[in-house]
mmCIF entry with sequence, helices, sheets and N, C-alpha, C, O atoms, coordinates in Angstrom:
data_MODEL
# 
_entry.id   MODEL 
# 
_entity.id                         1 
_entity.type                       polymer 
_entity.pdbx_number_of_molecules   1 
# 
_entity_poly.entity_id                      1 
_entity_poly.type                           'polypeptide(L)' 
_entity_poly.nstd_linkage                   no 
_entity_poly.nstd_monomer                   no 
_entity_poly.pdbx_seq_one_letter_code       
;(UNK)(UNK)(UNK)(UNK)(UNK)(UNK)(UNK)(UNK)(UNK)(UNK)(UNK)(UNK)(UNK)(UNK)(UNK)(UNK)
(UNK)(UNK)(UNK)(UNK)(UNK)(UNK)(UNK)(UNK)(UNK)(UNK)(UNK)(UNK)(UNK)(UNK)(UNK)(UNK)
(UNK)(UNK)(UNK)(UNK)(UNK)(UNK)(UNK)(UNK)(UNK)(UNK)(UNK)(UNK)(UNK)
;
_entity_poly.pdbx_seq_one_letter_code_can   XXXXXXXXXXXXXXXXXXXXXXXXXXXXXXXXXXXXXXXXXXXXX 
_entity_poly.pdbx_strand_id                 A 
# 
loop_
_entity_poly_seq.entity_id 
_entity_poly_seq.num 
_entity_poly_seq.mon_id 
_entity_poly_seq.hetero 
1 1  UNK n 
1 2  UNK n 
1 3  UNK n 
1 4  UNK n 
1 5  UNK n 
1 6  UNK n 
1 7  UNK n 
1 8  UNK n 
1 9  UNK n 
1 10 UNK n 
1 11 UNK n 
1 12 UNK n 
1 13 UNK n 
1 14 UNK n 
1 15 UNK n 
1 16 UNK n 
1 17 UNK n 
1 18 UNK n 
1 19 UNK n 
1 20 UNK n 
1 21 UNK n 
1 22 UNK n 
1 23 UNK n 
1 24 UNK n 
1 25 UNK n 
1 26 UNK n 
1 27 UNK n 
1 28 UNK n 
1 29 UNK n 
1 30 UNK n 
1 31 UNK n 
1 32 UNK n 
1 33 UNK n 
1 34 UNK n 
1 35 UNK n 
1 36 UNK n 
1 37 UNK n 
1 38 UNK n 
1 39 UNK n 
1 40 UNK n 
1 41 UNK n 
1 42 UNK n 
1 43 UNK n 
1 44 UNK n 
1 45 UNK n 
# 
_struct_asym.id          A 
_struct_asym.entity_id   1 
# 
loop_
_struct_conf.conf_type_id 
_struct_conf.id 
_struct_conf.pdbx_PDB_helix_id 
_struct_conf.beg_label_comp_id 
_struct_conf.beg_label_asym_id 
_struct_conf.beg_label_seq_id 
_struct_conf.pdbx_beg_PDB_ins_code 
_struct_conf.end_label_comp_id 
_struct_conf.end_label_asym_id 
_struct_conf.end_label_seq_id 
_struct_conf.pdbx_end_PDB_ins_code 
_struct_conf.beg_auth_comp_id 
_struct_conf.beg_auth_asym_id 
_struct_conf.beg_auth_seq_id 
_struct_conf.end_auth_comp_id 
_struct_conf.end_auth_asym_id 
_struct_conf.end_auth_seq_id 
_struct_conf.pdbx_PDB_helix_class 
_struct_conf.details 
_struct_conf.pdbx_PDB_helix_length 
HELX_P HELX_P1 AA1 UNK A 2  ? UNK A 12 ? UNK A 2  UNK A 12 1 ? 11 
HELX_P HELX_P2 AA2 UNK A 20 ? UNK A 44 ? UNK A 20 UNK A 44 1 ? 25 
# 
_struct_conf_type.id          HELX_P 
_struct_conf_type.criteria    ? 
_struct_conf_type.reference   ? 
# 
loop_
_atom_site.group_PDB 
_atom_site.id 
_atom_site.type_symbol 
_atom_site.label_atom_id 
_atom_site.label_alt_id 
_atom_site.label_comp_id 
_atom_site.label_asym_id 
_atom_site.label_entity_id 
_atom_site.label_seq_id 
_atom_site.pdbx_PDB_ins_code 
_atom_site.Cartn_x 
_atom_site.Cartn_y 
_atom_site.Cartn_z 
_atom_site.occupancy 
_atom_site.B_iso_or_equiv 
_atom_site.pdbx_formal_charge 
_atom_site.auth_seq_id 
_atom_site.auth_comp_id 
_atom_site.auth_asym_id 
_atom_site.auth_atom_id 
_atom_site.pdbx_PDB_model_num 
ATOM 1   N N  . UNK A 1 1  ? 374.066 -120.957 -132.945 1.00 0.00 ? 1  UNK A N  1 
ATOM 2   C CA . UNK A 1 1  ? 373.298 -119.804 -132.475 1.00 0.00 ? 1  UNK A CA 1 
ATOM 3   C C  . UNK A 1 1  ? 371.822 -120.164 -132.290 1.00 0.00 ? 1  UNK A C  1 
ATOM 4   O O  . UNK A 1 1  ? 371.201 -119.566 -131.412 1.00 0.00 ? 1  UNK A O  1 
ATOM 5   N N  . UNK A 1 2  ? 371.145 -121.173 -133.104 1.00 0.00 ? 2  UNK A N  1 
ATOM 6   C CA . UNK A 1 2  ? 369.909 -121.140 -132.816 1.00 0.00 ? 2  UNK A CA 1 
ATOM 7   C C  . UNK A 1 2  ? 369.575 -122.255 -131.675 1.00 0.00 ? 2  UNK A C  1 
ATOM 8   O O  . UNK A 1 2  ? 368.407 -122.290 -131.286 1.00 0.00 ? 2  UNK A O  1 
ATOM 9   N N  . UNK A 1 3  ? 370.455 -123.112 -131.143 1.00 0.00 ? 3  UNK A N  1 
ATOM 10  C CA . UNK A 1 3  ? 369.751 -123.867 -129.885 1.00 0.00 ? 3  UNK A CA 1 
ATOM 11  C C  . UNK A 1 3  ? 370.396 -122.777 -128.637 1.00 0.00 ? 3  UNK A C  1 
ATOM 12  O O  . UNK A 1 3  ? 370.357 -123.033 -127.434 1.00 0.00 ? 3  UNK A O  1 
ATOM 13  N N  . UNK A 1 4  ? 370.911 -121.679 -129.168 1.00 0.00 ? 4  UNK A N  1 
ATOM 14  C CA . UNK A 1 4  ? 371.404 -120.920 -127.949 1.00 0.00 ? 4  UNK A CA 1 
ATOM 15  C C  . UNK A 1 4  ? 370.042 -119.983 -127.897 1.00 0.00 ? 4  UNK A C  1 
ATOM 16  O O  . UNK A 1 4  ? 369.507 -119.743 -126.815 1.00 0.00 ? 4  UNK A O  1 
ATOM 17  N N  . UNK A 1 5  ? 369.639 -119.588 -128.858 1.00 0.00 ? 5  UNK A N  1 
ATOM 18  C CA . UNK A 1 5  ? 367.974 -119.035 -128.537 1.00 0.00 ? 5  UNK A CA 1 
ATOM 19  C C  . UNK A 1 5  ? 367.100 -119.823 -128.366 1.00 0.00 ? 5  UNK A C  1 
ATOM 20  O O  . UNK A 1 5  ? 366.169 -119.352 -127.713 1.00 0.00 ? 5  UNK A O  1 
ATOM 21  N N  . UNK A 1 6  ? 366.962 -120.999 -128.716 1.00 0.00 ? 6  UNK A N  1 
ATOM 22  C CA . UNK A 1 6  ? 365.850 -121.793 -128.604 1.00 0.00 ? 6  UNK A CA 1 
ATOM 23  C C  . UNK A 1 6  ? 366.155 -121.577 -126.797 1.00 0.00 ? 6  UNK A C  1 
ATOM 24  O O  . UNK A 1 6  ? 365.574 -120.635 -126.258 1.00 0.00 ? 6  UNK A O  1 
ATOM 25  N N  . UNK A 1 7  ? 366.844 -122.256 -126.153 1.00 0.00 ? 7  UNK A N  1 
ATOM 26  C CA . UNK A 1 7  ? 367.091 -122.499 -124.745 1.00 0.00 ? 7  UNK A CA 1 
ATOM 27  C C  . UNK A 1 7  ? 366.243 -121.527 -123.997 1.00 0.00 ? 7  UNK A C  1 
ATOM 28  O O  . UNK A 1 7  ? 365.252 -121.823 -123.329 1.00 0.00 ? 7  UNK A O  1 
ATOM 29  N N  . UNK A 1 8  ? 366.982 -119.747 -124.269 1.00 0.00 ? 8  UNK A N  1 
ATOM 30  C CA . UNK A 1 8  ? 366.531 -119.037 -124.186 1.00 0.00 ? 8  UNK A CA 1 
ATOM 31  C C  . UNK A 1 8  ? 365.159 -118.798 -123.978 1.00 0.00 ? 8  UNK A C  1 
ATOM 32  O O  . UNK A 1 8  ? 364.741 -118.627 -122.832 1.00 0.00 ? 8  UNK A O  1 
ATOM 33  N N  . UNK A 1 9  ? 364.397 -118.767 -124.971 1.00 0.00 ? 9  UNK A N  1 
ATOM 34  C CA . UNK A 1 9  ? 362.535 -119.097 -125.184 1.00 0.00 ? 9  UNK A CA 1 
ATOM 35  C C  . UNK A 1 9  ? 361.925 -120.032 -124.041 1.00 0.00 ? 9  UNK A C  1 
ATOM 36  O O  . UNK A 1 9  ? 360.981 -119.937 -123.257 1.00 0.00 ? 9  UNK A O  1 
ATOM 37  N N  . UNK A 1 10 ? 363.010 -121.073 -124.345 1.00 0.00 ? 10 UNK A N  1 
ATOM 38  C CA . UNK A 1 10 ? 362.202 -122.049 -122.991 1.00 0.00 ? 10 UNK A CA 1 
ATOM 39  C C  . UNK A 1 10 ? 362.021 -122.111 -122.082 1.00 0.00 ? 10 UNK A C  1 
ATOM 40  O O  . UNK A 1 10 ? 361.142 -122.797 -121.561 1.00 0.00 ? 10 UNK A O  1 
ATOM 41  N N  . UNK A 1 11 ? 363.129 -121.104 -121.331 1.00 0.00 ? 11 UNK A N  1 
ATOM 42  C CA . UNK A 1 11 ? 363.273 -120.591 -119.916 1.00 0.00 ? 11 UNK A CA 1 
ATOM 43  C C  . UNK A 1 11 ? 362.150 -119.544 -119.286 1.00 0.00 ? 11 UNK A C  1 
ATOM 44  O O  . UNK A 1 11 ? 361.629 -119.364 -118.186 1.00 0.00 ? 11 UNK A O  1 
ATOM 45  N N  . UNK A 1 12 ? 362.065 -118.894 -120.747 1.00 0.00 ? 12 UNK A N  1 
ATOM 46  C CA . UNK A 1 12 ? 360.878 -117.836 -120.218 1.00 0.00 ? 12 UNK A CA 1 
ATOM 47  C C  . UNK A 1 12 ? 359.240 -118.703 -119.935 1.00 0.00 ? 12 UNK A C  1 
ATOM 48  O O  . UNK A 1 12 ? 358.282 -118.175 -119.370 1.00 0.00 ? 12 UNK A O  1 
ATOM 49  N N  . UNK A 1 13 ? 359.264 -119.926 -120.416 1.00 0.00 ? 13 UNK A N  1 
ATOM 50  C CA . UNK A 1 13 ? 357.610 -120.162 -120.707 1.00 0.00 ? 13 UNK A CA 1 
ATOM 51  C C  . UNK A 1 13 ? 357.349 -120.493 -119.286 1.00 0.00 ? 13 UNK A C  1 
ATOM 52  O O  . UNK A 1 13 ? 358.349 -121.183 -119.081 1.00 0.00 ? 13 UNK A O  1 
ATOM 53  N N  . UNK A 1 14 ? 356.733 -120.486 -118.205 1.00 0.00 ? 14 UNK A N  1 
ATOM 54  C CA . UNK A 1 14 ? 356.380 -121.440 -117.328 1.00 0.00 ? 14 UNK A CA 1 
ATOM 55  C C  . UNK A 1 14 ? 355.224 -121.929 -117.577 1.00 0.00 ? 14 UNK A C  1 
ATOM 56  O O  . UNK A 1 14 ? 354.248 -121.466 -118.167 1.00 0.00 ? 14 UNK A O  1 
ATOM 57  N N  . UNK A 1 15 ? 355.521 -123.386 -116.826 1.00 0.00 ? 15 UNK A N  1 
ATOM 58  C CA . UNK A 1 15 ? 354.812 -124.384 -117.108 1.00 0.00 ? 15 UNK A CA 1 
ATOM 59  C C  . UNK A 1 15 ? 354.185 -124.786 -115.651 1.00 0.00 ? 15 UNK A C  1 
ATOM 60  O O  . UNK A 1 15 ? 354.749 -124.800 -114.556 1.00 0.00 ? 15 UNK A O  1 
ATOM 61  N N  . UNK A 1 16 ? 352.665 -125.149 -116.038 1.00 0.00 ? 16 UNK A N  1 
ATOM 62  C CA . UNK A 1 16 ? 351.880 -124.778 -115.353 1.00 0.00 ? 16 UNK A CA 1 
ATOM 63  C C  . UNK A 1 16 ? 351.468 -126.499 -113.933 1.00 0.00 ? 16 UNK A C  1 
ATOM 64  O O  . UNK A 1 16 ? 350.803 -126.589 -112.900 1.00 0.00 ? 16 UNK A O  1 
ATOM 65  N N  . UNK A 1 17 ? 352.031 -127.144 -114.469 1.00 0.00 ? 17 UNK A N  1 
ATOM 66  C CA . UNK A 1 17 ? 352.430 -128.087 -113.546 1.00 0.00 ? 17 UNK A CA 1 
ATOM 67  C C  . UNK A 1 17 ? 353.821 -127.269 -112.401 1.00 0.00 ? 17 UNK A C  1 
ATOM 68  O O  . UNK A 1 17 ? 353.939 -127.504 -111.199 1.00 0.00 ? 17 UNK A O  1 
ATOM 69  N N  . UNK A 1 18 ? 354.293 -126.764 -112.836 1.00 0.00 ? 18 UNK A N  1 
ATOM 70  C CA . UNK A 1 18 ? 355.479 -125.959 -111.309 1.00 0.00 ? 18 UNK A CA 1 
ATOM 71  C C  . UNK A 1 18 ? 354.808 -124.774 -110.914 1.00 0.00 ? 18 UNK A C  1 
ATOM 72  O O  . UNK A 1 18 ? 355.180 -124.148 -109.922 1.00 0.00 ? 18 UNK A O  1 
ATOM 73  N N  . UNK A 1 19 ? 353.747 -124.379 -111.684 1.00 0.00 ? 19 UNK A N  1 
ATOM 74  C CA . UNK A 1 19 ? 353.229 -122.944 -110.855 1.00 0.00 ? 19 UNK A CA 1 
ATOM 75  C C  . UNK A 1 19 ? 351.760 -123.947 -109.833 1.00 0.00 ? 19 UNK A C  1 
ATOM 76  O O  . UNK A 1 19 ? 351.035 -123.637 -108.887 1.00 0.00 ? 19 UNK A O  1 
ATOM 77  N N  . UNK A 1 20 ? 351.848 -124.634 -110.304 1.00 0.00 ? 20 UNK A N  1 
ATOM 78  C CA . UNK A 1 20 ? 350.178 -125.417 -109.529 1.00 0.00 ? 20 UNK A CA 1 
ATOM 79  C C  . UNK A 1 20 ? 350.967 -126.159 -108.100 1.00 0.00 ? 20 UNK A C  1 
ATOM 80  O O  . UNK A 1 20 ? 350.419 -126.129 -106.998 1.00 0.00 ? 20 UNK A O  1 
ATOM 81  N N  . UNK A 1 21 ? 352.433 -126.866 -108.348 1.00 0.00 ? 21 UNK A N  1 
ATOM 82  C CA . UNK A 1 21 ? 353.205 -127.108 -107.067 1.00 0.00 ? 21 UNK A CA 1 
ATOM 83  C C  . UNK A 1 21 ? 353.876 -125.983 -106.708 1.00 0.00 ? 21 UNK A C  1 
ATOM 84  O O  . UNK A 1 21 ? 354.579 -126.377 -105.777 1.00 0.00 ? 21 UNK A O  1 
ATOM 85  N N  . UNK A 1 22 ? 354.073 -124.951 -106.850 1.00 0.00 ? 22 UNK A N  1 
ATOM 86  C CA . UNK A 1 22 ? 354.692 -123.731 -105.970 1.00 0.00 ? 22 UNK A CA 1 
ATOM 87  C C  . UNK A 1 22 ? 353.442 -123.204 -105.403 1.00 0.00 ? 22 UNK A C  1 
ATOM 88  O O  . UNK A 1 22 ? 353.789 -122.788 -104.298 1.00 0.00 ? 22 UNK A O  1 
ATOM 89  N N  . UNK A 1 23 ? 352.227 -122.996 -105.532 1.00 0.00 ? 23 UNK A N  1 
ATOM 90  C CA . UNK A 1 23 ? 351.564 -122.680 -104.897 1.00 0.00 ? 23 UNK A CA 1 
ATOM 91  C C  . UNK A 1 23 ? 350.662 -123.439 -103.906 1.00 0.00 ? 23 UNK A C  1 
ATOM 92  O O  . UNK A 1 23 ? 350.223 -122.934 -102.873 1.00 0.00 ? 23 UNK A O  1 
ATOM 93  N N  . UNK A 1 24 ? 350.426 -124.711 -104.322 1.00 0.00 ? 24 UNK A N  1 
ATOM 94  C CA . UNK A 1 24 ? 350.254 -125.794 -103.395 1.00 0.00 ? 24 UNK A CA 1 
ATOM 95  C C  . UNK A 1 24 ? 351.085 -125.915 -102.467 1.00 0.00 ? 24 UNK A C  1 
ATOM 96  O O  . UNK A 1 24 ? 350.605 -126.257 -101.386 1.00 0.00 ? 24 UNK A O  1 
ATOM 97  N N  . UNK A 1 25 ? 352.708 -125.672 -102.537 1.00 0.00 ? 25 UNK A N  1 
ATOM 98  C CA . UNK A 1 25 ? 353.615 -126.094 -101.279 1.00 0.00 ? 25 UNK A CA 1 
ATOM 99  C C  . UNK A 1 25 ? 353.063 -124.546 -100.537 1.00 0.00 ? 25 UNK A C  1 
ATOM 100 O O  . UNK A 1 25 ? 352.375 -124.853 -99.563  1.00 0.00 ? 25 UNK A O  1 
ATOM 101 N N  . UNK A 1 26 ? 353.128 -123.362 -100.651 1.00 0.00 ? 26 UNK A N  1 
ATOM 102 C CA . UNK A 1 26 ? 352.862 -122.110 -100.771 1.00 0.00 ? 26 UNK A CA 1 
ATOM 103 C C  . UNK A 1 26 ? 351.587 -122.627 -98.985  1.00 0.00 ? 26 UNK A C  1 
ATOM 104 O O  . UNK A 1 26 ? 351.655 -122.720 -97.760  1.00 0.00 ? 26 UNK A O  1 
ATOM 105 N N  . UNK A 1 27 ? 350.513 -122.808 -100.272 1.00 0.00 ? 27 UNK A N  1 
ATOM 106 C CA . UNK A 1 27 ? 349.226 -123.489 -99.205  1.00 0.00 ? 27 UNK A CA 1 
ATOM 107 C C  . UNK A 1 27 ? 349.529 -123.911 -97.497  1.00 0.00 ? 27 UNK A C  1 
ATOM 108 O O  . UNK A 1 27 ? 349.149 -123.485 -96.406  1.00 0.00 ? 27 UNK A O  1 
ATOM 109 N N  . UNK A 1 28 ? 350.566 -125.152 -98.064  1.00 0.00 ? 28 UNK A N  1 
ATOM 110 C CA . UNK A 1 28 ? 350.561 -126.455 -97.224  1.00 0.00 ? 28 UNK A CA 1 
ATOM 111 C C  . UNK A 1 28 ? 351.661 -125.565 -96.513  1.00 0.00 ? 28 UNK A C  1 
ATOM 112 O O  . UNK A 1 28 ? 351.885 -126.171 -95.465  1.00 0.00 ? 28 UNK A O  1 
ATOM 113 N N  . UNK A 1 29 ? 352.318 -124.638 -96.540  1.00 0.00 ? 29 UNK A N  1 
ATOM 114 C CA . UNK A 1 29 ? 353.317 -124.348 -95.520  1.00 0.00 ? 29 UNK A CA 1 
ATOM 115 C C  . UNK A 1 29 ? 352.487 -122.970 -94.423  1.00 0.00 ? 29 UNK A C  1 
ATOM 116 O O  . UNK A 1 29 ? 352.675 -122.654 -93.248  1.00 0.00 ? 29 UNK A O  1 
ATOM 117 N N  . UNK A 1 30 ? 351.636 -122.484 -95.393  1.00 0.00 ? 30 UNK A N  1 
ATOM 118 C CA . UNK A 1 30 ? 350.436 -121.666 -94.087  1.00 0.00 ? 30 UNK A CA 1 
ATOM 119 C C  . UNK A 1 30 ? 349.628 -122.649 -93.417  1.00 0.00 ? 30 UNK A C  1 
ATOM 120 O O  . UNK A 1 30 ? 348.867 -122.247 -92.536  1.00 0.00 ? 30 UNK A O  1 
ATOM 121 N N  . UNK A 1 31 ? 349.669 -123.751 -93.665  1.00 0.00 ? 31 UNK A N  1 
ATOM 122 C CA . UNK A 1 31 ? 348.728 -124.540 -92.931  1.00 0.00 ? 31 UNK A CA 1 
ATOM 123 C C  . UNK A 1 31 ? 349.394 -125.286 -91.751  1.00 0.00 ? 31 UNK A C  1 
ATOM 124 O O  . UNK A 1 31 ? 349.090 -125.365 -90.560  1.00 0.00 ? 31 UNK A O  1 
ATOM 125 N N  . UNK A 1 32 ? 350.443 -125.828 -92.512  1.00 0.00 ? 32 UNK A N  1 
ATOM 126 C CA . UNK A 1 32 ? 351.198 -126.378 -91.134  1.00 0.00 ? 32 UNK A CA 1 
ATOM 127 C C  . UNK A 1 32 ? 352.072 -124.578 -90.112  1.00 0.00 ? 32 UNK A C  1 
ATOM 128 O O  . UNK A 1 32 ? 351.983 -124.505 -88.887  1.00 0.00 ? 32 UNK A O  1 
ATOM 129 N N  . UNK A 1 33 ? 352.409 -124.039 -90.504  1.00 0.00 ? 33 UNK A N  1 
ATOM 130 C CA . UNK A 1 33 ? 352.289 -122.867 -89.787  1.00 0.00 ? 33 UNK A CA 1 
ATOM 131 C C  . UNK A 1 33 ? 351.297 -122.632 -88.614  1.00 0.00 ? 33 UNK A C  1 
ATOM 132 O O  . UNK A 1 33 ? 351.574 -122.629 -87.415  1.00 0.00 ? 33 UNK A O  1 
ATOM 133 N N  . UNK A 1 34 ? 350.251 -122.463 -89.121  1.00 0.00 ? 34 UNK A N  1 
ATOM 134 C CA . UNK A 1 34 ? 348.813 -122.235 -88.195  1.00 0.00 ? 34 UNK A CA 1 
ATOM 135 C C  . UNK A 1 34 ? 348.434 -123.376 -87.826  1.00 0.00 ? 34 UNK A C  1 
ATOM 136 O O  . UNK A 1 34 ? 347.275 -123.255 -87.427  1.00 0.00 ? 34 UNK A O  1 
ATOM 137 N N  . UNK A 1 35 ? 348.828 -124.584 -87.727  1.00 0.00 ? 35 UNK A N  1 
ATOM 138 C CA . UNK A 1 35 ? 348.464 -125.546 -87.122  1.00 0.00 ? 35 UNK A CA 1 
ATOM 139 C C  . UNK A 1 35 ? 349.488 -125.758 -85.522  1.00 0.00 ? 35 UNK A C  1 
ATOM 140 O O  . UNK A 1 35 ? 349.247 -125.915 -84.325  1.00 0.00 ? 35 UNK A O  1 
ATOM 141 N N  . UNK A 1 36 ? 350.886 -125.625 -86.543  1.00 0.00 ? 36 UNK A N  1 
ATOM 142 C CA . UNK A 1 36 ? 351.980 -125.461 -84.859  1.00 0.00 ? 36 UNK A CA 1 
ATOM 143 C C  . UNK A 1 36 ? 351.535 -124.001 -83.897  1.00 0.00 ? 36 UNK A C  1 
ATOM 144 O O  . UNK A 1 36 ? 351.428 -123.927 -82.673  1.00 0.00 ? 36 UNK A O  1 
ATOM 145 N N  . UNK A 1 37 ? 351.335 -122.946 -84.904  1.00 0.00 ? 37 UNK A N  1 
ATOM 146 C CA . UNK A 1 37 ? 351.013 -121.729 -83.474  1.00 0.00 ? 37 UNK A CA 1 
ATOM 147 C C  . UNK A 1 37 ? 349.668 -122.169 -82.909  1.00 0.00 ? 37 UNK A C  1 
ATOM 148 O O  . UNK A 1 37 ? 349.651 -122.074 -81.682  1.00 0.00 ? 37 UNK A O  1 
ATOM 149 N N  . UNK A 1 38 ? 348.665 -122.571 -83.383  1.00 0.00 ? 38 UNK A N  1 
ATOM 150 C CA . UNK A 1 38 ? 347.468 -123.074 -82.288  1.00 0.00 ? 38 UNK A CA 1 
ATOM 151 C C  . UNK A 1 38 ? 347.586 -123.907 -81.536  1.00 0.00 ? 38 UNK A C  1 
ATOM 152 O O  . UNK A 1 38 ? 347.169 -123.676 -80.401  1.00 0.00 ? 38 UNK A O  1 
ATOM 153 N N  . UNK A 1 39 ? 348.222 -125.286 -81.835  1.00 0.00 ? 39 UNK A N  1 
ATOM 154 C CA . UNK A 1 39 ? 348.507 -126.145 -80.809  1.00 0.00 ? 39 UNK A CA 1 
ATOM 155 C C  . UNK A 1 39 ? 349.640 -125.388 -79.676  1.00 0.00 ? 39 UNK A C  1 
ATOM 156 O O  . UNK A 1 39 ? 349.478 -125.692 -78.494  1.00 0.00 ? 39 UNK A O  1 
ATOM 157 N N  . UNK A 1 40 ? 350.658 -124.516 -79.984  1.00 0.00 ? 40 UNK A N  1 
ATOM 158 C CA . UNK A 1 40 ? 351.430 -123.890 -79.129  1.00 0.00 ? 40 UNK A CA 1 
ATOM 159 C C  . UNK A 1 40 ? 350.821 -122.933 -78.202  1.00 0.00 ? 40 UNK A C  1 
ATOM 160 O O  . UNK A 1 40 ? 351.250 -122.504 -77.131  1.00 0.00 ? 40 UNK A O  1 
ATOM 161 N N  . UNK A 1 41 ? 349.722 -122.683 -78.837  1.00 0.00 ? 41 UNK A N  1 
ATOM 162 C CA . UNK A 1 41 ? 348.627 -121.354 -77.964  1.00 0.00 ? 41 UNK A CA 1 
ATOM 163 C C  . UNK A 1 41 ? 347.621 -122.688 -77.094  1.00 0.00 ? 41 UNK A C  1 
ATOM 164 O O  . UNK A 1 41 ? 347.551 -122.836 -75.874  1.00 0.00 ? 41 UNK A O  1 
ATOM 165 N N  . UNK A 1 42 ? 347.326 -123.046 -77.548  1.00 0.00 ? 42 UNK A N  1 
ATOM 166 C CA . UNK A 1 42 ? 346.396 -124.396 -76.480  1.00 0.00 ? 42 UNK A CA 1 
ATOM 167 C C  . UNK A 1 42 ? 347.035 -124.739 -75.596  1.00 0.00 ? 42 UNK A C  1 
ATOM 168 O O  . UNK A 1 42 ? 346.439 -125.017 -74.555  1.00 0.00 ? 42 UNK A O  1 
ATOM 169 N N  . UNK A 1 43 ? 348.214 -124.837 -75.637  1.00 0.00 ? 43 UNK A N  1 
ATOM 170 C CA . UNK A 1 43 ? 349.265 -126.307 -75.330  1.00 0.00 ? 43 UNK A CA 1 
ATOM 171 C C  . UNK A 1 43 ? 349.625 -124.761 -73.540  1.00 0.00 ? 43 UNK A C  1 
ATOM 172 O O  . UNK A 1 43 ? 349.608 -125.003 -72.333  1.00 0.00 ? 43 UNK A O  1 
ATOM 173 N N  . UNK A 1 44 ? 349.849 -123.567 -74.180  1.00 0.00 ? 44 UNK A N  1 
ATOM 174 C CA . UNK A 1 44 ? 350.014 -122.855 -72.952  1.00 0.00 ? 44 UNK A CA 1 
ATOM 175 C C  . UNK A 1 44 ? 349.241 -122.173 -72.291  1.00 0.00 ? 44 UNK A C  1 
ATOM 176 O O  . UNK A 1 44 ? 349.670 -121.532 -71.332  1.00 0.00 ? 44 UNK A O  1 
ATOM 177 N N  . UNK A 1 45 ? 347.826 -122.146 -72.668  1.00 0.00 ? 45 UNK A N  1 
ATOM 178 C CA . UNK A 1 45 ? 346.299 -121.746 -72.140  1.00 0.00 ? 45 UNK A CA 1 
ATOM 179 C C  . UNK A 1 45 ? 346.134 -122.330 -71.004  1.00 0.00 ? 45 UNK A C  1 
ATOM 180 O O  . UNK A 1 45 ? 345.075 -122.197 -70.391  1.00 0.00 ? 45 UNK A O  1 
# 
């Protein structure tokens, strides 16, 4: 019973190395976003 709660506990903590890459990929996917619609808006100007 107690490594079945321990598990438990651990799941809840996040750890701040996966919240610093979920929001970095987060970043980098509005950027390449707005990089393909401007070149697509130039590209038909």
């Amino acid at each position: 019973m107690k490594n079945i709660k321990e598990t438990k506990s651990k799941k809840k903590e996040f750890n701040k190395g996966e919240v610093f890459t979920k929001i970095m990929a987060g970043i980098l996917v509005i950027l390449m976003l707005g990089g393909v619609c401007a070149s697509l808006i130039f590209a038909l100007i």
